[in-house]
Residue, then its C-alpha position, 0 to 999 in steps of 0.5 A: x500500500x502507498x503511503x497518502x499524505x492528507x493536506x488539512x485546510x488550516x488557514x482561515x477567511x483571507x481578506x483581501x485589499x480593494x487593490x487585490x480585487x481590483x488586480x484580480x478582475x483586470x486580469x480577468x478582464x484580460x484573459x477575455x473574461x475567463x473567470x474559471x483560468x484566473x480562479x485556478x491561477x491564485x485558488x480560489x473561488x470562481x464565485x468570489x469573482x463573479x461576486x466582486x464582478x457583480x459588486x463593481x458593477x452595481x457601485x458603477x451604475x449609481x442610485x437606482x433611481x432619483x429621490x424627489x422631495x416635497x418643499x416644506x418650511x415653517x412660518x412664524x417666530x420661535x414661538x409661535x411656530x405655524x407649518x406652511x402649507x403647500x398650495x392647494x392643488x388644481x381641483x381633480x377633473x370631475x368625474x362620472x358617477x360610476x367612476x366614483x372611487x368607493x367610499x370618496x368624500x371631499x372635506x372643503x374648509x373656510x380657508x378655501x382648502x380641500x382634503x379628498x378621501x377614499x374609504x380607505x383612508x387611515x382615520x387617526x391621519x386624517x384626523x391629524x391632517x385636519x387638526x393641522x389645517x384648522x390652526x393654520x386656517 
């Protein structure tokens, strides 16, 4: 019988620098693409690659998507501090009976605003948005 040497993996996770991965996906660039040649050269994984491939790719493309925000300010001194309100927006082109959403109500206050709601509306919020346009009236 041979005699079989058994070779234990003994070293643990190596981490490596942001210039090793970068070195490592030149040369996979370099070789075509061929992940699998330049894996077997420095042993390791082929899907340690592709994860760093896929990660430099999603850092290039930048956000997905732009973030929009609502202008919002607040009136009045330090002490009586008062939310500015938007301008109230062009009244919804009217609508046919059987168009109607369900449950939709329109709440006009003496200020000249409107608050339109559905029977899904969250009542607790409600309740708060009108409170606010009361002592803003």
């Amino acid at each position: 019988m041979a005699d079989v040497e058994i070779i234990g993996r003994i070293e643990r996770r190596r981490k490596w620098s942001a210039e090793e991965k970068a070195a490592l996906l030149a040369e996979v660039e370099a070789e075509g693409g061929k992940v699998k040649l330049v894996a077997r050269r420095h042993r390791i994984s082929e899907s340690l690659l592709y994860n760093w491939r896929s990660a430099r790719k999603a850092t290039a493309a930048g956000p997905v998507g732009a973030v929009k925000f609502v202008p919002l300010g607040v009136l009045g001194d330090a002490g009586n501090m008062v939310p500015a309100m938007l301008p109230a927006p062009e009244a919804p082109p009217l609508r046919r009976a059987n168009e109607a959403r369900a449950g939709a109500i329109e709440i006009a206050l003496p200020n000249g605003s409107r608050v339109s709601v559905d029977a899904f509306v969250n009542e607790k919020a409600l309740s708060r948005v009108l409170r606010a346009m009361k002592g803003s009236a």
